[in-house]
C-alpha positions in Angstrom: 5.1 -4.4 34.4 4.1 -2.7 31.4 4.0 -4.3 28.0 6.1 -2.9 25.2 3.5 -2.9 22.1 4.9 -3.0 18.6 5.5 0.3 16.6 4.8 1.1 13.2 8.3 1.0 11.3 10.2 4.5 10.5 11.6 4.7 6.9 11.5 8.2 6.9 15.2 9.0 6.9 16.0 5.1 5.2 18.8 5.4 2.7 19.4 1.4 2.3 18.8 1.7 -1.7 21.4 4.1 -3.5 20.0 4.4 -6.6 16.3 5.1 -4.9 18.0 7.1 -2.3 20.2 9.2 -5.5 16.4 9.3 -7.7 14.9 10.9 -4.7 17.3 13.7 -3.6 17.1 14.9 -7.8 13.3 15.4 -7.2 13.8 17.0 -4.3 16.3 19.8 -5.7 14.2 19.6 -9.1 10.9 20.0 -6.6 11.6 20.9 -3.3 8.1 21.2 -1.8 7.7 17.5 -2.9 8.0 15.2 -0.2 10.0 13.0 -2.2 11.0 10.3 0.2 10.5 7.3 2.2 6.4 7.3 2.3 4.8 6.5 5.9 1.9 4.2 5.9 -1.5 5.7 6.2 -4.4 4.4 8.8 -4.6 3.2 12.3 -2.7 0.7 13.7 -5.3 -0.9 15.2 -7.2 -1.6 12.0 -8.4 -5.1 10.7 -7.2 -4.3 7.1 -3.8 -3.7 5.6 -3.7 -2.7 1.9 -0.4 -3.1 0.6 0.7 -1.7 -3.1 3.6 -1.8 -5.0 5.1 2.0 -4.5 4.6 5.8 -4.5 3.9 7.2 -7.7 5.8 10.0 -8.8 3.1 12.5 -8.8 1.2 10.7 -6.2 2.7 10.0 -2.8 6.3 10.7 -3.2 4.6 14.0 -4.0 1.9 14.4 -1.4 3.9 12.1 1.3 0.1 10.0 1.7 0.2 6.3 0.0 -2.3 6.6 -3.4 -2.8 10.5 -3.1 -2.6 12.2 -6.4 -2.4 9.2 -8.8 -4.9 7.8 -11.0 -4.7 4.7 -8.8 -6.4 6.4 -5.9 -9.1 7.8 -7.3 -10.4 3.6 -7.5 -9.2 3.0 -4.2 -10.2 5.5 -1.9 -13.7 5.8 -3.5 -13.6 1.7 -3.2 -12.8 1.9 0.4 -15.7 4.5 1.1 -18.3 2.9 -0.1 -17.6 -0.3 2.1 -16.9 1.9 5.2 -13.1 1.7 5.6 -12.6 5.8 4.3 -14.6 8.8 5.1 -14.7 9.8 2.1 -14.3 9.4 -1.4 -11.6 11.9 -2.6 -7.6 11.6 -1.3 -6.9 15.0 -2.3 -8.1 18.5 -1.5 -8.9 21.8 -3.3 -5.2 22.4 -3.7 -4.3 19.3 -5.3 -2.7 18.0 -1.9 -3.5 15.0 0.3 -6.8 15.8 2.0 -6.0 16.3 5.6 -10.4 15.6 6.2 -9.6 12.3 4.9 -9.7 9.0 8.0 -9.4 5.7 7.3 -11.3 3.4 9.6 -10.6 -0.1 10.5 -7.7 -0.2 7.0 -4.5 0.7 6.9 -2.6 1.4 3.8 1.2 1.1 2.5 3.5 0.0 0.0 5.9 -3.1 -1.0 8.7 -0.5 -1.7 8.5 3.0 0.2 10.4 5.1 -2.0 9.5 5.8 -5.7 11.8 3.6 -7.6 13.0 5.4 -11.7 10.1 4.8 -14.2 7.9 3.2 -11.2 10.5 -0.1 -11.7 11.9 -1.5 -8.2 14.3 -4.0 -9.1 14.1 -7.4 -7.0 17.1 -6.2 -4.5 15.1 -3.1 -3.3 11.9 -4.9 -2.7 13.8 -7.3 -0.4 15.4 -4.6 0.9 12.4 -3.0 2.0 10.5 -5.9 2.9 11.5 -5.9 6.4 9.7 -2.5 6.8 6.6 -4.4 6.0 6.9 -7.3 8.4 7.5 -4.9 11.0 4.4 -3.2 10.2 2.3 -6.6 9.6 3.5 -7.0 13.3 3.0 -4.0 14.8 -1.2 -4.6 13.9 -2.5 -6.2 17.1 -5.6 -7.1 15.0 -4.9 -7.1 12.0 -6.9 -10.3 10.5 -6.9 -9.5 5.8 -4.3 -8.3 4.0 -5.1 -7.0 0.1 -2.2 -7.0 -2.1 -2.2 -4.9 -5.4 -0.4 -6.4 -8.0 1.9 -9.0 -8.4 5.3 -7.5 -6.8 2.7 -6.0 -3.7 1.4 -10.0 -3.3 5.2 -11.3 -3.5 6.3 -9.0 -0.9 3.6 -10.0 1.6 4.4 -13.7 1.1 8.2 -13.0 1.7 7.6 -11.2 4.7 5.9 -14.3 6.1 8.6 -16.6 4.9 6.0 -18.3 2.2 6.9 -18.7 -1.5 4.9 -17.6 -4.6 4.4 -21.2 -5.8 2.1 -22.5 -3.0 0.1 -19.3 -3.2 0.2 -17.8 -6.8 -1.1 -14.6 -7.4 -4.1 -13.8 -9.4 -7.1 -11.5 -9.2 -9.8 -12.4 -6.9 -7.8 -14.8 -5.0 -8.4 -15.5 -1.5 -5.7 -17.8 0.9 -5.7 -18.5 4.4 -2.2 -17.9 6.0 -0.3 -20.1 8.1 -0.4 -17.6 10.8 -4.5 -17.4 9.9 -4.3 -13.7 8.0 -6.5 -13.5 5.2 -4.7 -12.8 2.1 -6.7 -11.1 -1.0 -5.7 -10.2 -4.0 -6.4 -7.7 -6.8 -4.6 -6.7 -10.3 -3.0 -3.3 -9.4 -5.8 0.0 -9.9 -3.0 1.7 -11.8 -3.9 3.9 -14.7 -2.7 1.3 -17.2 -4.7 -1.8 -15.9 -8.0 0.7 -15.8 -7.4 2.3 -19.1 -6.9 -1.3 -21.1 -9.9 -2.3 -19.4 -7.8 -5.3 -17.4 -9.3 -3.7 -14.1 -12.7 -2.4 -13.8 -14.2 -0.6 -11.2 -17.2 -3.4 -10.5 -13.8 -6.1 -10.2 -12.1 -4.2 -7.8 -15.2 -3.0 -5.6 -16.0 -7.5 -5.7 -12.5 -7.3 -3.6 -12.9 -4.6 -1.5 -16.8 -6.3 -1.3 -15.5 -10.0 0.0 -13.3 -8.1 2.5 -15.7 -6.0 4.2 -18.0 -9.6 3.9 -14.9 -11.6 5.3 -14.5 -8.9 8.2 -18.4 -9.2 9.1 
């Protein structure tokens, strides 16, 4: 008998959330070589590291369709990940501006609390529930998957509700580092958006300590 093994989850053509679902078809006619919908997680299944964020960015991935590519968030992450060995290379983009189709992950998979780019980068609480049973599904369908790293606090919420744990036995601050019920690895990091950079909240040597303990962890 053959085993059925768990696929990722398909959002692509997910409507659940009017006002992100109405937001989205705008751009679309405003832009329509923008992807400008549900964005698809990024990485191999099969990987030992699931990086979860909070959403697309407007001129990131609900415009290249590839989680942190275009925004000034992934030009910490994806150089972060490189240089511990979890991306081939440093930059998410190509020549044209669009996601770099040279660019593998190895061993990390990347996605997103909420899928679709919520108006002024703001999910409200309903839409992050509503979208969190696309990230349980994909928690499950990584046979060995063993650390998660959440970005931001609404990112590290969403990973706790999809494993039916609450925020007050594991509170969310930068650095941290729980043990699961289930025995994932959770990690945590202040969101590499270009506000937290630019006010100096998040610096690059404080984010690459995350990414650091990870790859140590994984070891």
């Amino acid at each position: 008998m053959t085993s059925l093994r768990p696929q990722a989850p398909d959002c692509s053509r997910c409507t659940l959330c009017p006002r992100l679902a109405d937001h989205l078809a705008a751009i679309r006619q405003r832009d329509p070589n923008w992807h400008a919908r549900a964005v698809p997680s990024f990485g191999p299944l099969d990987g030992r590291l699931l990086v979860v964020g909070l959403g697309p960015g407007e001129r990131g991935a609900n415009r290249t369709g590839r989680p942190f590519s275009g925004d000034i968030a992934g030009e910490l992450l994806y150089p972060a990940l490189h240089k511990f060995g979890f991306a081939s290379q440093p930059n998410p983009l190509d020549e044209t501006g669009w996601a770099n189709p040279a660019m593998a992950l190895y061993d990390c998979r990347i996605t997103n609390a909420v899928r679709c780019l919520p108006p002024q980068n703001k999910p409200v609480a309903a839409e992050i529930r509503q979208c969190n049973p696309f990230l349980d599904q994909e928690i499950q369908a990584m046979p060995k998957l063993q650390a998660i790293l959440s970005l931001g606090s609404i990112a590290h919420q969403a990973v706790l509700w999809s494993q039916q744990l609450k925020l007050k036995d594991y509170p969310f601050g930068h650095g941290c580092h729980y043990v699961l019920p289930n025995g994932l690895q959770l990690f945590s990091s202040y969101h590499c958006s270009g506000y937290n950079t630019r006010t100096g909240r998040l610096t690059t040597a404080a984010f690459e300590g995350v990414i650091q303990a990870i790859r140590e962890h994984l070891q």
